[in-house]
VEXDREN-2710 file (C-alpha; in Angstrom, 1 decimal):
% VEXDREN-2710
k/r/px/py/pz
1/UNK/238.1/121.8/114.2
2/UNK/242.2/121.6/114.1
3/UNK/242.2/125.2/112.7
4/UNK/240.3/126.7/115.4
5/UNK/242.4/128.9/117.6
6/UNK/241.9/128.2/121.1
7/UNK/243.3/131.0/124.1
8/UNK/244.4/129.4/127.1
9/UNK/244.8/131.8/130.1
10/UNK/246.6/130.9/133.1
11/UNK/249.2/132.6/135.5
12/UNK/250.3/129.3/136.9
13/UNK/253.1/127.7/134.6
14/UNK/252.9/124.4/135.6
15/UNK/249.2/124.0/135.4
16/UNK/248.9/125.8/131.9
17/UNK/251.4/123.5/130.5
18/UNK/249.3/120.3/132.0
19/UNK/246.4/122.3/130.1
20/UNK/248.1/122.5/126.6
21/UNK/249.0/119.3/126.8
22/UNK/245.2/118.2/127.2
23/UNK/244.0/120.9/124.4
24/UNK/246.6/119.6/121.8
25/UNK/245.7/116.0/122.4
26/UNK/242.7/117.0/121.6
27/UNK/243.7/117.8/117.7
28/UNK/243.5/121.3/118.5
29/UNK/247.0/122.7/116.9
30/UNK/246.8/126.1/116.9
31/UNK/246.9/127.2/120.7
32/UNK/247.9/130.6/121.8
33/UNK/248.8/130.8/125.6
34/UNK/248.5/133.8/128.3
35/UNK/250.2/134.6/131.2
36/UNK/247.2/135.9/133.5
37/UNK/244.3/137.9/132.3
38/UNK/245.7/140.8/131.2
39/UNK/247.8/139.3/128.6
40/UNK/244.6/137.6/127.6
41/UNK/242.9/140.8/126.7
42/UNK/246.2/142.4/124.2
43/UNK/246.2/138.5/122.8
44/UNK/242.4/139.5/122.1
45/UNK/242.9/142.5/120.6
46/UNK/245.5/141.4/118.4
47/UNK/244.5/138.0/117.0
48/UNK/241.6/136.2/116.1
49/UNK/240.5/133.4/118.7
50/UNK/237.9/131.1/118.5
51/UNK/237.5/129.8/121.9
52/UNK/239.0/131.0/125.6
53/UNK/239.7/127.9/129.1
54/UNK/241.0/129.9/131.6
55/UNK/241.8/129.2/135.5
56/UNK/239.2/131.0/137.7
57/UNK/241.7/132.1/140.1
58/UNK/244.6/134.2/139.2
59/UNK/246.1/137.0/140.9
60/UNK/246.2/140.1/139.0
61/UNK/243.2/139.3/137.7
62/UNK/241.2/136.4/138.2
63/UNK/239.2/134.9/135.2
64/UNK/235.7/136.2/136.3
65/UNK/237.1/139.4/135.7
66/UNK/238.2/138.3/132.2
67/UNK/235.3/136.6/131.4
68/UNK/233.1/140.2/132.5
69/UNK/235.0/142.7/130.5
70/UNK/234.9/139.9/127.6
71/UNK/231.2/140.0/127.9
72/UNK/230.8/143.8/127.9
73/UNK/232.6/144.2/124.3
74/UNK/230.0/143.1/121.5
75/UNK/232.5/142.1/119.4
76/UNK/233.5/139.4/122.0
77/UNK/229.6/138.9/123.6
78/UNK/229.6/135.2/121.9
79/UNK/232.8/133.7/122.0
80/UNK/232.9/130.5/123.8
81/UNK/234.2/131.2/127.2
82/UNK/235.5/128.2/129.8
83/UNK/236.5/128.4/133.1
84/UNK/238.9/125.9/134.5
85/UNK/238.9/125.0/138.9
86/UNK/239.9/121.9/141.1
87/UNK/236.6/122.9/143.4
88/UNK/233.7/124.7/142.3
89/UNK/231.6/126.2/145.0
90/UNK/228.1/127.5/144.2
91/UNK/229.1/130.8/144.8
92/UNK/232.0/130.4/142.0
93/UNK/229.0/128.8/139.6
94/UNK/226.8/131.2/140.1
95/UNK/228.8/134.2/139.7
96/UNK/229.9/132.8/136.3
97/UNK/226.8/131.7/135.2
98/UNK/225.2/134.9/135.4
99/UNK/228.1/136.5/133.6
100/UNK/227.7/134.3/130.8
101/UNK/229.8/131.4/131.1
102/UNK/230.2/128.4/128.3
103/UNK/231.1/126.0/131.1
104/UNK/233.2/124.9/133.7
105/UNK/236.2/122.3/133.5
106/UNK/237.4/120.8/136.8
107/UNK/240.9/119.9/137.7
108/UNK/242.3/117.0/136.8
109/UNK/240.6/117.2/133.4
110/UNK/238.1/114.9/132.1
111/UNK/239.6/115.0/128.6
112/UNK/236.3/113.2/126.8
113/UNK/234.2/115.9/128.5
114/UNK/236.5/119.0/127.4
115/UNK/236.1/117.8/123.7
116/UNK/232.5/117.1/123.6
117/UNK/232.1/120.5/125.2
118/UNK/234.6/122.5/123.2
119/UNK/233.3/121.2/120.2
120/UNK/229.5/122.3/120.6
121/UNK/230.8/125.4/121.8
122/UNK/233.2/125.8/118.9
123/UNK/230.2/124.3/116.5
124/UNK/227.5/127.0/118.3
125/UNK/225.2/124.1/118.8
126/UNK/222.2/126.4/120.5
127/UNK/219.6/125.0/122.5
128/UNK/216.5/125.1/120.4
129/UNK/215.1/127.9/122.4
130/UNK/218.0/130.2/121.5
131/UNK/217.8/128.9/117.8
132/UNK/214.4/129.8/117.3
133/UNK/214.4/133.4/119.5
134/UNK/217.6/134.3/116.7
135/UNK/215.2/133.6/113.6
136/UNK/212.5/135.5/114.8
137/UNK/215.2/138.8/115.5
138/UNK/216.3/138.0/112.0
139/UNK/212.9/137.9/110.9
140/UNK/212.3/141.1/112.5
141/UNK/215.2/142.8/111.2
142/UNK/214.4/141.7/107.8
143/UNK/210.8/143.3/108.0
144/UNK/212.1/146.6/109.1
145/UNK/214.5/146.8/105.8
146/UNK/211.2/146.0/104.0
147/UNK/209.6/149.1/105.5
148/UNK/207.0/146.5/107.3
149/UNK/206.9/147.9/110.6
150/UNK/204.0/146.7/112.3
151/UNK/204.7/142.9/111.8
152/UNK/208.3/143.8/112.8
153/UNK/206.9/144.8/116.2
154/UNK/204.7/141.9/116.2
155/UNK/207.5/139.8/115.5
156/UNK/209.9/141.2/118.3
157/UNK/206.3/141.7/120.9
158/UNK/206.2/137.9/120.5
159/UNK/209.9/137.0/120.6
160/UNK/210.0/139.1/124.0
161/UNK/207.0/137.4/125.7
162/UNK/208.0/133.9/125.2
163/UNK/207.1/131.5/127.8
164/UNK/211.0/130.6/127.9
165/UNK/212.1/134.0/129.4
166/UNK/215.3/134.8/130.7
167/UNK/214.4/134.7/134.3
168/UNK/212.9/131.0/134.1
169/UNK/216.4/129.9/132.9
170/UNK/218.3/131.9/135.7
171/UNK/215.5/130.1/138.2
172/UNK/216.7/126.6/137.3
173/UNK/220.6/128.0/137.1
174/UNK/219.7/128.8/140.9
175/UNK/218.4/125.3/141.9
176/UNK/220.7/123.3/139.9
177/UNK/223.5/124.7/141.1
178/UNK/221.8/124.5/144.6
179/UNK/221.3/120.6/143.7
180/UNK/225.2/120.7/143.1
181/UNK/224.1/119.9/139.3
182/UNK/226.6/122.5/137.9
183/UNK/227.1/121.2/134.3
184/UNK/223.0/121.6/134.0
185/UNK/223.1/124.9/135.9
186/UNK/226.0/126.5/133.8
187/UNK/223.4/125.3/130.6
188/UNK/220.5/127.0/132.0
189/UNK/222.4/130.1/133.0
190/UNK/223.9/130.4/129.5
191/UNK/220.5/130.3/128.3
192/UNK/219.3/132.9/130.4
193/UNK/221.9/135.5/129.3
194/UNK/221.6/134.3/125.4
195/UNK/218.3/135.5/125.6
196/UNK/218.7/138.4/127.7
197/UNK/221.2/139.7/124.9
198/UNK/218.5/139.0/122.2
199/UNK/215.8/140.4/124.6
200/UNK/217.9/143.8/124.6
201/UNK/218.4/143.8/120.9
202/UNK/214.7/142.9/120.1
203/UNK/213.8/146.0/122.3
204/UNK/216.3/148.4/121.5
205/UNK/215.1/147.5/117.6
206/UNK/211.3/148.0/118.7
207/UNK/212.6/151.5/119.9
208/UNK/213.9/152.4/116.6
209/UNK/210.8/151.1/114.6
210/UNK/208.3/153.3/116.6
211/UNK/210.9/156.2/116.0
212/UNK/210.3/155.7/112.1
213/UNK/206.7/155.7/113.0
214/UNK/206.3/158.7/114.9
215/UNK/205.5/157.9/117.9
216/UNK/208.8/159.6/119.9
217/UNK/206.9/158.4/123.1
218/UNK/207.0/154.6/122.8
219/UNK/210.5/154.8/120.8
220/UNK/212.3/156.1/124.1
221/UNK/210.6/153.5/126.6
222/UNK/211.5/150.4/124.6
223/UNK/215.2/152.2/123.9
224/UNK/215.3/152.5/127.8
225/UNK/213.9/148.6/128.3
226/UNK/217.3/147.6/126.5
227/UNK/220.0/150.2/128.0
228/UNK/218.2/148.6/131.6
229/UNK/218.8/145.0/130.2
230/UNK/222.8/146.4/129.3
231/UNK/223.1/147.9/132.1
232/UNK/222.1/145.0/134.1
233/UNK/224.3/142.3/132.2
234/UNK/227.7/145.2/132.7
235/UNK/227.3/145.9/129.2
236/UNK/227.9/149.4/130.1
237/UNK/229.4/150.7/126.5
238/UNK/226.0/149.3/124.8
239/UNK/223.6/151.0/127.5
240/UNK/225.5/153.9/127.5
241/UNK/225.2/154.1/123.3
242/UNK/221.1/154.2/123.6
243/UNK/221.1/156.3/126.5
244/UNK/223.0/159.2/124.1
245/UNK/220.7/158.2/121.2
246/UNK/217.4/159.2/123.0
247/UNK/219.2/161.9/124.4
248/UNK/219.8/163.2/121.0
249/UNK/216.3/163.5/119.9
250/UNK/215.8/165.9/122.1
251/UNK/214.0/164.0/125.4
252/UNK/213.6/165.8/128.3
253/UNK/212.5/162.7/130.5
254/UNK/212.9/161.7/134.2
255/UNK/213.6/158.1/133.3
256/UNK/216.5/158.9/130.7
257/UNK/218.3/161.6/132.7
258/UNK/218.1/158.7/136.0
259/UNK/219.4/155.5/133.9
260/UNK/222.3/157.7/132.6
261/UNK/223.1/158.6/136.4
262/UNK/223.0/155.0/137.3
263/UNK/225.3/154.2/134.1
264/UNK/228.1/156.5/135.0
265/UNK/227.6/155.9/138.6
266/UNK/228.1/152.0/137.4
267/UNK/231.8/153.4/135.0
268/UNK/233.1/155.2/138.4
269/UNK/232.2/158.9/136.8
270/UNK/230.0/160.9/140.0
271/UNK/230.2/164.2/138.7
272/UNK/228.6/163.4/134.9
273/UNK/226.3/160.8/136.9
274/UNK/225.3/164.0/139.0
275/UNK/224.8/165.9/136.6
276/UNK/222.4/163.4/134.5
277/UNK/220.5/163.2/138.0
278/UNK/220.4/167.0/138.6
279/UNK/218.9/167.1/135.3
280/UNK/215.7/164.5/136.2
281/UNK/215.4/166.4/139.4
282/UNK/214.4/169.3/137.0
283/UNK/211.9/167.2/135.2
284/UNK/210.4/165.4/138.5
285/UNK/211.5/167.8/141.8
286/UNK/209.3/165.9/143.8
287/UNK/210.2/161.9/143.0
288/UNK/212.1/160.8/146.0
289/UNK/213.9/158.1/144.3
290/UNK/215.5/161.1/142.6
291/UNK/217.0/162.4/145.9
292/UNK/217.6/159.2/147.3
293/UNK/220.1/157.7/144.1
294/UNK/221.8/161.3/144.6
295/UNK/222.6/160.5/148.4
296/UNK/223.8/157.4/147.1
297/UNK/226.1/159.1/145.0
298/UNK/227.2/161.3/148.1
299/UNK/228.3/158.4/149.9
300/UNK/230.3/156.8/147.1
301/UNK/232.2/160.2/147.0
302/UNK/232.5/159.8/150.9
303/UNK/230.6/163.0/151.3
304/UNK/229.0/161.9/154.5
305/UNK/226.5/165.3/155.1
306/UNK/225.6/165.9/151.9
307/UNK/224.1/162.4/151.5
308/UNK/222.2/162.7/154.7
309/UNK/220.8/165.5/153.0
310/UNK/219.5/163.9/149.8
311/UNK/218.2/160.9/151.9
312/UNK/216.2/163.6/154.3
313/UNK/214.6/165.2/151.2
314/UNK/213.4/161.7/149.7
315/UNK/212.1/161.2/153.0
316/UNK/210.2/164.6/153.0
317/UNK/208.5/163.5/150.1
318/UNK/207.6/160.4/150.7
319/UNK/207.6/159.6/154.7
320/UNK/207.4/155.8/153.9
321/UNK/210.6/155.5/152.4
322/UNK/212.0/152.6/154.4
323/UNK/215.6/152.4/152.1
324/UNK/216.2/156.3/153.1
325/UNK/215.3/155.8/156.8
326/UNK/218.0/152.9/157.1
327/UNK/220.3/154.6/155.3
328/UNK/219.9/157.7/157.3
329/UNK/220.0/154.9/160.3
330/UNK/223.2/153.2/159.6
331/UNK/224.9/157.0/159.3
332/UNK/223.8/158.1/162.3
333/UNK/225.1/154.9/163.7
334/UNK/228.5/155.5/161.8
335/UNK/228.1/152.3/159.9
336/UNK/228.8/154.0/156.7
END
């Protein structure tokens, strides 16, 4: 373990050098420090590091922050990430669970604690459950090379409907955390989005298997299962990669053309995600959630009208469209 190189990431002087002090006593040597979180990211980019503690709150950029554009790079998806606090809250646990948090140190520093967790993090000690979803993706992957395809979809059909689904780990993140059990919830949540990143690989490979096969239909709905799963975990770079993929085989579907709108909506781009979302009005001119996700757009560009226009059309083709009534409600109201 003493040639591991741990990132520590903290804007407040004093408290990273109580932190080094910790970490070296430790036997962990080789320790690279940042000032904040931007300095983190160029330390990142530069040098190879095994395993990142930094403070939660920081003021140019805090170390959720860190932690989510660490996330969204898959080069950095897996590397141990710990967050250090004098009071966790539950909204603080939660918003790092989901993100994909190793764990959670709290000020003053339980120094036993921080090495048995570093080292299992350092080690990638996973959970049985994680262990045995990774075999069957490699088990998967091997049978494609081998041409095998139809027990490579059986292989990823069963990984994906597992009784120990992504969602059932998130649940107990939710009540642990709610039980002020936040070690046990920051396990189950780091579960949750282990598998969610193996559930997105396992379809996006699914997709590319019934490409090979023929079948152009089932390729681009699995391909769209796992660009949803990206987009969902901010892993906007990996959604955005698929999206472009189907695109290039020529698709002309409603789905496609609607994910990409909510992808560049998500990056901060309105005009390409308008254009992605003229494109599925073209397909479907009659789905209201169509018009409705282009009002939303309108009112991210503060273009007040035209929004009230999209949300009257989904409402003219569909009358029961509760979301576009309030939102048509709270403009009228001048709440947005």
């Amino acid at each position: 373990m003493e040639d591991k190189q741990i990132l520590l990431v903290n804007d407040d002087k004093n408290e990273l050098t109580r932190l080094v002090t910790v970490i070296k006593s430790l036997g962990f040597s080789h320790v690279s420090l940042a000032n904040g979180g931007g300095n983190a990211w160029v330390i990142l980019k530069t040098k190879e590091i095994d395993c990142i503690v930094s403070a939660y709150e920081m003021k140019e950029m805090s170390g959720i922050a860190l932690l989510k554009i660490i996330r969204r790079e898959n080069s950095f998806s897996d590397i141990p990430f710990f967050l250090t606090d004098s009071a966790f809250t539950k909204v603080k646990v939660i918003k790092a669970g989901q993100i994909g948090v190793t764990g959670l140190f709290v000020i003053p520093y339980d120094e036993k604690g921080i090495a048995r967790k570093l080292s299992l993090a350092i080690e990638k000690k996973d959970d049985p459950v994680i262990q045995k979803a990774m075999v069957s993706m490699e088990d998967g992957l091997q049978l494609i090379e081998n041409k095998e395809y139809d027990k490579a979809l059986d292989v990823f059909a069963n990984l994906i409907n597992q009784k120990e689904n992504p969602e059932y780990y998130f649940n107990i993140g939710y009540i642990k955390t709610s039980q002020g059990k936040h070690s046990e919830a920051i396990e189950a949540f780091s579960m949750a989005t282990k598998l969610d990143r193996l559930f997105a690989k396992a379809y996006e490979e699914m997709g590319r298997v019934y490409r090979l096969m023929g079948d152009i239909a089932k390729a681009e709905e699995y391909m769209r299962l796992a660009a949803e799963i990206y987009l969902d975990t901010d892993k906007i770079g990996a959604a955005e990669d698929i999206l472009n993929e189907i695109l290039e085989s020529g698709t002309n579907s409603l789905n496609v053309f609607n994910t990409m709108g909510v992808l560049y909506r998500k990056k901060g781009d309105p005009e390409t995600a308008l254009s992605h979302y003229k494109k599925a009005l073209k397909v479907h001119p009659d789905e209201p959630y169509i018009y409705y996700n282009i009002g939303r757009l309108h009112l991210d560009m503060k273009n007040i009208e035209k929004a009230k226009e999209y949300f009257k059309a989904a409402l003219e083709k569909d009358p029961g469209f509760e979301e576009a009534k309030q939102v048509i409600k709270a403009i009228d109201l001048g709440i947005v």
